[in-house]
N, C-alpha and C positions, 0 to 999 in steps of 0.2 A: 504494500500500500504506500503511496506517495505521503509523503509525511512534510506538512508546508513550514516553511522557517524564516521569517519575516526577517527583511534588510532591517539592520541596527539606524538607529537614529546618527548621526555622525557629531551635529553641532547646534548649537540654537536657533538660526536662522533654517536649517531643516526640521526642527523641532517647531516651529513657527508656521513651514508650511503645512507640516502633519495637523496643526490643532487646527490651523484655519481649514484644511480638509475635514477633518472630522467634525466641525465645528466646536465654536469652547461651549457651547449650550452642552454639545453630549460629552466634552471631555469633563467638564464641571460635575455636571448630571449623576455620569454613571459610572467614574473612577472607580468609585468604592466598589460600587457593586462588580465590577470588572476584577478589583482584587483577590476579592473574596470567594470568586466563583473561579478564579483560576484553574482549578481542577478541573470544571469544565471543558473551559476552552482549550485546554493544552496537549488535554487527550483526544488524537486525531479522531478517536472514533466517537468521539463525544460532541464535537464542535458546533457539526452539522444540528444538529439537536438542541444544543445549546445557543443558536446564534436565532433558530425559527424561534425555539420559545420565548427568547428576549424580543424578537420582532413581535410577538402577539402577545406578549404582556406589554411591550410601551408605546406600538406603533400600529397597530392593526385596524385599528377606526380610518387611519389615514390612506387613502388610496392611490394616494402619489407618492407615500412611500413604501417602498418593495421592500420584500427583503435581502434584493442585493445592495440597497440602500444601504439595510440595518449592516448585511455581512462588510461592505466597504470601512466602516465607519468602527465595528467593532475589533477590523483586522488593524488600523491603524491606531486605535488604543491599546492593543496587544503590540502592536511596535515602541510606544511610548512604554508602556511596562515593562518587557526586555530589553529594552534601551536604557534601562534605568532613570529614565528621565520623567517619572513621576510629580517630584515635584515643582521639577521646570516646566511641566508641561500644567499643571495648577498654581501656578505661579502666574502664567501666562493669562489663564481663565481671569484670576482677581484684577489682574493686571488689565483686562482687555476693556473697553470703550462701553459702558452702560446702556448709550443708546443700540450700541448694535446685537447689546445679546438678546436675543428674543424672550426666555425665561430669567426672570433675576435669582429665581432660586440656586441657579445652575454655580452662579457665584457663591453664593452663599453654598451651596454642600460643597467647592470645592475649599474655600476656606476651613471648611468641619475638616473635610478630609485630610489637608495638608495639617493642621494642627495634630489630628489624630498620630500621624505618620510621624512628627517631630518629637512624641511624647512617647511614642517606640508602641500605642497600643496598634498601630499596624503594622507590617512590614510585607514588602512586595518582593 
């Protein structure tokens, strides 16, 4: 079975492109839940599974977005997380332009998040 392995983030300004891809609404968002469900995503034979169920738990009302949407958006959060660049990559989130984030919440749990991460109760 082909086994996927995401290119490493290399620098900030690619870390920059990756969040504006993903956008920082879901890098904000759904960090945590990205952390924590790692087991998931990590196991090829699990992914597939894990990437529908996370598209019909937060996206499935919306009909413009697919779940190659969901799958783009939460491969490039798994390149932020094995990249190490977690909290650059929520740093960026608090960091980003108010009027443009669509959700403000998204900032606010990535603030939770990055706190949490600094206080060692998560580790990625």
């Amino acid at each position: 079975m082909y086994e996927y392995e995401s290119k490493k983030i290399k620098n900030y300004f690619e870390l920059k492109d990756v969040c504006r891809k993903a956008t920082s609404y879901f890098v904000g968002s759904f960090m945590l839940e990205m952390i924590m469900r790692r087991g998931e995503w990590e196991n090829p034979e699990t992914k597939t599974a894990f990437i529908e169920s996370f598209h019909k738990e937060y996206f499935a009302w919306d009909d413009k977005y697919t779940v190659s949407k969901t799958r783009n958006k939460v491969n490039l959060v798994i390149r932020i997380i094995e990249s190490r660049m977690v909290e650059d990559a929520l740093q960026y989130v608090i960091d980003s332009n108010d009027r443009k984030m669509d959700i403000p919440e998204a900032k606010e749990n990535a603030v939770e998040t990055l706190a949490r991460i600094k206080s060692g109760q998560i580790k990625y």
